[in-house]
C-alpha positions as CSV (number, residue, x, y, z in Angstrom):
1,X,14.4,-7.6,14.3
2,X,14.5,-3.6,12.6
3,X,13.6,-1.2,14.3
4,X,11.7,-3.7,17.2
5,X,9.6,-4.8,14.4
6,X,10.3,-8.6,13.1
7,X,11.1,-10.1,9.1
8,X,9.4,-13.3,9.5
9,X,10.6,-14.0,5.7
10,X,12.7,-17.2,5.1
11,X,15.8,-17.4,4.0
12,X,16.1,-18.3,0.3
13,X,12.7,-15.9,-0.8
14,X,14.6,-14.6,-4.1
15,X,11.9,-11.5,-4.4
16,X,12.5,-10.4,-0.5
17,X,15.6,-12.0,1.1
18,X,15.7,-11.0,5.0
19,X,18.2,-9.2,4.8
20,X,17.2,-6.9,2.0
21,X,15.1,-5.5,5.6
22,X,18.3,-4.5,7.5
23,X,17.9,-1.1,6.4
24,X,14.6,-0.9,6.4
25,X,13.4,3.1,6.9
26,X,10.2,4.3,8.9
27,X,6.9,3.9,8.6
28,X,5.5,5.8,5.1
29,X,2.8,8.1,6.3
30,X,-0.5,7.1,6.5
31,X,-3.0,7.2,3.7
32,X,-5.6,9.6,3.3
33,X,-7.9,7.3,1.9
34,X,-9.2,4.1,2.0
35,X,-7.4,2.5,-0.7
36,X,-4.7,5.5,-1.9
37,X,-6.2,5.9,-5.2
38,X,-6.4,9.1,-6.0
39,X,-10.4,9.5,-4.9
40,X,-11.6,6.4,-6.2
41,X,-15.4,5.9,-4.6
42,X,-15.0,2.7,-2.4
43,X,-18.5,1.1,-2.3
44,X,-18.0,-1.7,-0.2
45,X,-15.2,-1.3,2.5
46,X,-16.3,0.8,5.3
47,X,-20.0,-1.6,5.3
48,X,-18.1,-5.0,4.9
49,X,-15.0,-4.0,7.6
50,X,-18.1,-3.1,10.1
51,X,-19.7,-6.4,9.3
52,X,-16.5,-7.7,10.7
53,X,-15.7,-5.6,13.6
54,X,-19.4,-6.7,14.3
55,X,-19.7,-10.5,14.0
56,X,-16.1,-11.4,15.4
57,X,-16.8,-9.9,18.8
58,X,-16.1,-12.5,21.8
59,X,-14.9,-13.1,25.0
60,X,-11.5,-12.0,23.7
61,X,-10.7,-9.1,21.5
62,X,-10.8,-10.3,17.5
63,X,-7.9,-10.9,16.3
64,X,-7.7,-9.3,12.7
65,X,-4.7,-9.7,10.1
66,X,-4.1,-7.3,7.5
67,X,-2.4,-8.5,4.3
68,X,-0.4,-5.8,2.3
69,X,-1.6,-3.3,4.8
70,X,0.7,-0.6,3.6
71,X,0.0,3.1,5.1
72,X,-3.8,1.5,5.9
73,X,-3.3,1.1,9.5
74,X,-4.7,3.8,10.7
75,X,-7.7,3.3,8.4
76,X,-8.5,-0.1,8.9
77,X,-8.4,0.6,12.8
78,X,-10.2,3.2,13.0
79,X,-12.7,1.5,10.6
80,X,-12.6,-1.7,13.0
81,X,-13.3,-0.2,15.8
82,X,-11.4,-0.1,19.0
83,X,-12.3,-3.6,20.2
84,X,-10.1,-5.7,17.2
85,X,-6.7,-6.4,17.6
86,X,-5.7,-5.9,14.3
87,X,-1.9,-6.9,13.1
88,X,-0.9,-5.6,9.6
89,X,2.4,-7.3,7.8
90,X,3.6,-6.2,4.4
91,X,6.7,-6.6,1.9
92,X,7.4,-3.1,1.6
93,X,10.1,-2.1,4.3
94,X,8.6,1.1,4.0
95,X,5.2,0.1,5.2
96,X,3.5,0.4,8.7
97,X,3.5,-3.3,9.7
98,X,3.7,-5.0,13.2
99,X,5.7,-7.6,11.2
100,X,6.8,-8.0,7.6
101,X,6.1,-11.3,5.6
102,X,5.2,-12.8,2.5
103,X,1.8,-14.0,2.2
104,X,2.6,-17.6,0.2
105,X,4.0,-18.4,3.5
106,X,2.5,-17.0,6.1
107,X,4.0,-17.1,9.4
108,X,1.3,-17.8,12.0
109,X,-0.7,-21.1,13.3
110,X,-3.6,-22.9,12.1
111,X,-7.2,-20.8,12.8
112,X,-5.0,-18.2,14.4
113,X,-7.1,-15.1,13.4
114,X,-11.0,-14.5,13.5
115,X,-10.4,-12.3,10.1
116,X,-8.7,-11.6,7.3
117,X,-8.7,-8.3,5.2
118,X,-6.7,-8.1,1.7
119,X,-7.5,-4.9,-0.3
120,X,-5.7,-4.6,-3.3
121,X,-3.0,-6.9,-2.2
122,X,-3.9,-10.4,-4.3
123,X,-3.1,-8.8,-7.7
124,X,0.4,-8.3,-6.7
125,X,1.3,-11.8,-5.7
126,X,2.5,-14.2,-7.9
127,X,0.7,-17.2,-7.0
128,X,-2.9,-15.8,-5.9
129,X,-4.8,-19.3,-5.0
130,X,-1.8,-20.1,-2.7
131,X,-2.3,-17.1,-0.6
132,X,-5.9,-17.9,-0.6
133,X,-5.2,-21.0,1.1
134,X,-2.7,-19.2,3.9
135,X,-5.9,-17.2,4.7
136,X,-8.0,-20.0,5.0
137,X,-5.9,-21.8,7.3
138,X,-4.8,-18.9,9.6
139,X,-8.4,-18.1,10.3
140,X,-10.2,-20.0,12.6
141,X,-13.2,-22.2,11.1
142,X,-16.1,-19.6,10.4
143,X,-13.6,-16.9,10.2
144,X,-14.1,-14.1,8.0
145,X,-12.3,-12.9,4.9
146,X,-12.7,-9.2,3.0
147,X,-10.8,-9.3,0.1
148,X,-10.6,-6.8,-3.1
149,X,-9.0,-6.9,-6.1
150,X,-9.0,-5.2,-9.2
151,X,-10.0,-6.0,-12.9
152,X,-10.6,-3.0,-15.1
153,X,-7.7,-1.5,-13.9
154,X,-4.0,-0.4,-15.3
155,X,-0.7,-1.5,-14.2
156,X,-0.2,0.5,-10.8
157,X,2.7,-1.5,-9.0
158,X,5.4,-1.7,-11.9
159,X,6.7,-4.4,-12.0
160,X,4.3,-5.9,-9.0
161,X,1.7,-6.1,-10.2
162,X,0.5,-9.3,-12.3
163,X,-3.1,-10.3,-12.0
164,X,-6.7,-9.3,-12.7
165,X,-10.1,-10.8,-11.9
166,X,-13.7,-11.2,-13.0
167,X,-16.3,-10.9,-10.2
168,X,-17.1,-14.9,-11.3
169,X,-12.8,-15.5,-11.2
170,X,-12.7,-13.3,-7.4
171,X,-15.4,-15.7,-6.2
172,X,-13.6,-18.6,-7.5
173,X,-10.4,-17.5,-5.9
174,X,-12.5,-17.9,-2.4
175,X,-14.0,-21.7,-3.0
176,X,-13.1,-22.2,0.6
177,X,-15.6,-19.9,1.7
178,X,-19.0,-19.2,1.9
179,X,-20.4,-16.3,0.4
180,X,-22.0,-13.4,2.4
181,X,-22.0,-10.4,0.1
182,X,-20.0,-9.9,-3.3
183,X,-19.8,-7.0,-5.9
184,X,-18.4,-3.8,-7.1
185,X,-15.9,-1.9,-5.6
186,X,-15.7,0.8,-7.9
187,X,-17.4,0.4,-11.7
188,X,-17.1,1.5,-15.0
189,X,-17.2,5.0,-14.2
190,X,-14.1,4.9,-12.2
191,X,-12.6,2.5,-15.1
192,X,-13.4,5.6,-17.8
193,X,-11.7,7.8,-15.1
194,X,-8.5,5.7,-15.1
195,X,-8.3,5.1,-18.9
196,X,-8.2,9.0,-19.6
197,X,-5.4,9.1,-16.8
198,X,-3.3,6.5,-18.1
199,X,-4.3,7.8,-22.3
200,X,-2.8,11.3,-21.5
201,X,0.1,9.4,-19.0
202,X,1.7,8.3,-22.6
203,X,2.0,11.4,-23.4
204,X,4.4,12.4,-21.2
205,X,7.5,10.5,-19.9
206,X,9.4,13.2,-17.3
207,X,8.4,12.4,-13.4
208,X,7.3,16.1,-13.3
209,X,5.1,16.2,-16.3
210,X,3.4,12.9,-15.4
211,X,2.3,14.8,-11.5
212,X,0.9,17.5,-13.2
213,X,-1.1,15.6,-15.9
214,X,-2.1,13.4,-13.2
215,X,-3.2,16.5,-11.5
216,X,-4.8,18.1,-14.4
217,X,-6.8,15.1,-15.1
218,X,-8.2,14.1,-12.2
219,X,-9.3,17.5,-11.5
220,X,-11.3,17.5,-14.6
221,X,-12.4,14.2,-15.0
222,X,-12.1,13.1,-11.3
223,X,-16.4,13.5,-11.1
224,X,-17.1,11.1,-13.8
225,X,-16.2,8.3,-10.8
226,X,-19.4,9.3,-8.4
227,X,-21.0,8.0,-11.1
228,X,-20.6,4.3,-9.9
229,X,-23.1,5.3,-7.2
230,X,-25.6,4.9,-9.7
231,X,-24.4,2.3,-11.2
232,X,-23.2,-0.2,-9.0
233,X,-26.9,-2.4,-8.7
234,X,-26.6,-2.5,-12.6
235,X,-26.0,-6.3,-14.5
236,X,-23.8,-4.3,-17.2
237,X,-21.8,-3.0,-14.5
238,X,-20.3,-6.2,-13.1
239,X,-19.1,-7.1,-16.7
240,X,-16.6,-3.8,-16.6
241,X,-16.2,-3.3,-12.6
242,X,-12.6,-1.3,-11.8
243,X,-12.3,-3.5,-9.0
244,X,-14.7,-6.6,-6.9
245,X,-14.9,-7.3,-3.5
246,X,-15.6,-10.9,-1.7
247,X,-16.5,-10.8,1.6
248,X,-17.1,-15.0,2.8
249,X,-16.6,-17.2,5.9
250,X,-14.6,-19.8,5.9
251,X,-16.5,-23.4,5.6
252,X,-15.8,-26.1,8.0
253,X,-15.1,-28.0,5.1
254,X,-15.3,-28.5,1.5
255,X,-15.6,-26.2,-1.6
256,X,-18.3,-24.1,-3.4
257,X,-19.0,-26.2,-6.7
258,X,-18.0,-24.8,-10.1
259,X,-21.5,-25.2,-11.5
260,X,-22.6,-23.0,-8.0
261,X,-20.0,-20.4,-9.0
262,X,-21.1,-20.2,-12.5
263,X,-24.8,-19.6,-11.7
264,X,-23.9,-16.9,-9.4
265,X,-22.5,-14.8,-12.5
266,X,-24.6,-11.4,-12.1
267,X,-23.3,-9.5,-15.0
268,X,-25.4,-8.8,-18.4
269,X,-24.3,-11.7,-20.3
270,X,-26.4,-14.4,-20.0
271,X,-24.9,-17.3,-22.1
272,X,-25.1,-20.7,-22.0
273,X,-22.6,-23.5,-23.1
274,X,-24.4,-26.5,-22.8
């Protein structure tokens, strides 16, 4: 236990031993936005998380878990709604957790939870498809999952940071589940936006410079991303999204078939193999 808060890690994790979490500081403050990403339109989010605070309501209080939650807390509850009990865990002894944890192993029952929410969180494990499985066997059978990950998107978690996904690969990360709404996060507006961050970021190298170009940038360029309103219902814009979201149920059993995944490809490149 730190600070009354327990590291449910096992012994032997070489990324995040236990008792790396001895000295584990206070919460980081909470973020202003959604996601932390410097003003990056979120499409999705606030429409999917109130799908969940509303179709997880029982006798009981929803139990919700929040991968990776960060400084998201106080978003997420807010967003959920005063009727979820919502329990975040996170690597980061910095983060605002109930517990910490690491998601290949996570440390709860069978069908525990009614839902599971992962924003920006699956691009920073190593092995993505096992933590897919942890959240389909923590949530209960029909429980939901809200998940977002990125794919036109720059390195943003050194060295933490090792995956990307297609819309097609995202729903193929979720076979376990069935669909109830897909699609854009953010879209190739906010990709533009980041690419002209992270062109004039090589300019610079000192900590101060790179703040200030940051700064200068976004400022200027920082409209381009309201764009993606626009956007979003367009094929094209699938094929160069800054980030996807999946929002499924978990099936009682079996998978959703390659060839079901395939033909659910909504981008502007209709090809065919055979």
């Amino acid at each position: 236990m730190v600070g009354g808060r327990p590291v449910l890690i096992a012994p032997g994790n070489e990324l995040f031993p236990p008792h790396a979490y001895r000295d584990a500081g206070p919460a980081a403050a909470p973020a202003r936005r959604f996601r932390g990403t410097g003003g990056s339109v979120n499409l999705s989010a606030a429409r999917c998380l109130r799908y969940i605070s509303a179709h997880t309501a029982r006798d009981a209080p929803p139990r919700v878990l929040a991968l990776g939650s960060g400084r998201q807390r106080g978003r997420l509850a807010h967003d959920l709604g005063d009727a979820v009990e919502l329990i975040a865990v996170d690597v980061d002894s910095h983060a605002d957790v109930d517990a910490w944890c690491d998601a290949h192993a996570l440390p709860f029952p069978d069908g525990a939870f009614d839902a599971v929410i992962a924003t920006a969180v699956l691009e920073h494990v190593l092995r993505p498809e096992r933590v897919a499985a942890e959240i389909a066997r923590v949530l209960r059978m029909d429980g939901l999952v809200y998940s977002e990950i990125p794919f036109m998107q720059q390195v943003h978690e050194g060295a933490y940071d090792f995956t990307r996904y297609t819309l097609s690969g995202h729903r193929r990360l979720f076979e376990a589940f069935r669909e109830i709404e897909s699609g854009l996060v953010a879209g190739p507006a906010t990709a533009l936006a980041w690419s002209v961050e992270h062109l004039a970021l090589t300019l610079v190298k000192r900590p101060r410079s790179r703040l200030l170009v940051k700064a200068g940038v976004r400022g200027t360029f920082g409209w381009v991303r309201l764009a993606d309103r626009r956007l979003a219902r367009r094929p094209a814009a699938v094929d160069g999204a800054s980030c996807t979201y999946f929002l499924g149920a978990r099936r009682a059993s079996g998978t959703t078939s390659d060839r079901e995944i395939v033909a659910g490809y909504r981008g502007a490149q209709q090809r065919r193999h055979v």
